[in-house]
C-alpha positions as CSV (number, residue, x, y, z in Angstrom):
1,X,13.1,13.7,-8.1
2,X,12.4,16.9,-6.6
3,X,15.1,19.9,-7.1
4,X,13.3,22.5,-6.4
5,X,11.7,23.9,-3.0
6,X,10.1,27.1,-1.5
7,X,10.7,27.6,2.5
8,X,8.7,29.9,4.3
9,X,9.2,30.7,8.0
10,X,6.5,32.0,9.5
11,X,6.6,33.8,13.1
12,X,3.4,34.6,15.4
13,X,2.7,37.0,17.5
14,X,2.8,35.6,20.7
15,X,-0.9,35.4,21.2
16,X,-1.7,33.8,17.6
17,X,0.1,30.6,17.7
18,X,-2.8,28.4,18.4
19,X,-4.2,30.2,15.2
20,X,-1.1,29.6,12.7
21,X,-1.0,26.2,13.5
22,X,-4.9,25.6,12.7
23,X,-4.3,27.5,9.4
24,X,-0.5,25.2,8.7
25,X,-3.4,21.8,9.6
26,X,-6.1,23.1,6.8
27,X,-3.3,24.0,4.3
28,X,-3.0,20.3,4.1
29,X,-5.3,20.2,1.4
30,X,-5.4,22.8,-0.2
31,X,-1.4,21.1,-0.8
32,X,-3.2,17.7,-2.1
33,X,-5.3,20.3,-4.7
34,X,-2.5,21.4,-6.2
35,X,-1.1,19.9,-9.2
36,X,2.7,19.7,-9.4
37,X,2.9,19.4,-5.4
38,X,4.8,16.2,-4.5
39,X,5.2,16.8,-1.0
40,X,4.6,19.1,1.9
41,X,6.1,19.9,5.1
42,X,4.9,21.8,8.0
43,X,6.4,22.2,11.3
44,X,6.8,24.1,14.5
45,X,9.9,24.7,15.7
46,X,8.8,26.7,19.1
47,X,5.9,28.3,20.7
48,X,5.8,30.7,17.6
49,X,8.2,30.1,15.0
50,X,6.4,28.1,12.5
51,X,7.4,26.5,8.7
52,X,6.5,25.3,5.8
53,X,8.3,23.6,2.8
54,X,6.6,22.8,-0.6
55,X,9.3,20.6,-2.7
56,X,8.5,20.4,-6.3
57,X,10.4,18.3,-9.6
58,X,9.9,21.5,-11.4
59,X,9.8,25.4,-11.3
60,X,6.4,25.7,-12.6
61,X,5.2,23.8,-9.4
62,X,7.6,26.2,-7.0
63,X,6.1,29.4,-8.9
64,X,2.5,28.2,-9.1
65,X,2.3,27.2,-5.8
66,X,4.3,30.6,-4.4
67,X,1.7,32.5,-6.8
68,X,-1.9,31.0,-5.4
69,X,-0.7,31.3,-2.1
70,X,0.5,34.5,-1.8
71,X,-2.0,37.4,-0.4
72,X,-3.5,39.5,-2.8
73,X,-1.8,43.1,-3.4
């Protein structure tokens, strides 16, 4: 049972859209890779309001998944 999740809403600039939605396709499996992953969503709402959702039975798999996805600082 999952309890846990991590939303992110993710908005293009008008001419990228095309480009966020190849890079939501290939995150596919880099999603399959990961271990405590059960599901995940992806969606577009409009032309560039975009979304993802990574449901996960545990924290570990929210924070792990949050962590190797985030962009380096």
């Amino acid at each position: 049972m999952t309890k846990l999740g991590l939303p992110a809403r993710i908005e293009a600039k008008p001419e990228y859209p095309e480009k966020v939605e190849a890079l939501l396709r290939d995150a596919v499996q880099l999603a399959q890779q990961q271990e405590h992953t059960v599901t995940w969503f992806a969606f577009r709402q409009d032309a560039t309001t975009f979304g993802s959702s990574t449901p996960s039975p545990t924290s570990r798999g929210v924070r792990g998944t949050s962590r190797e996805r985030s962009p380096p600082r």
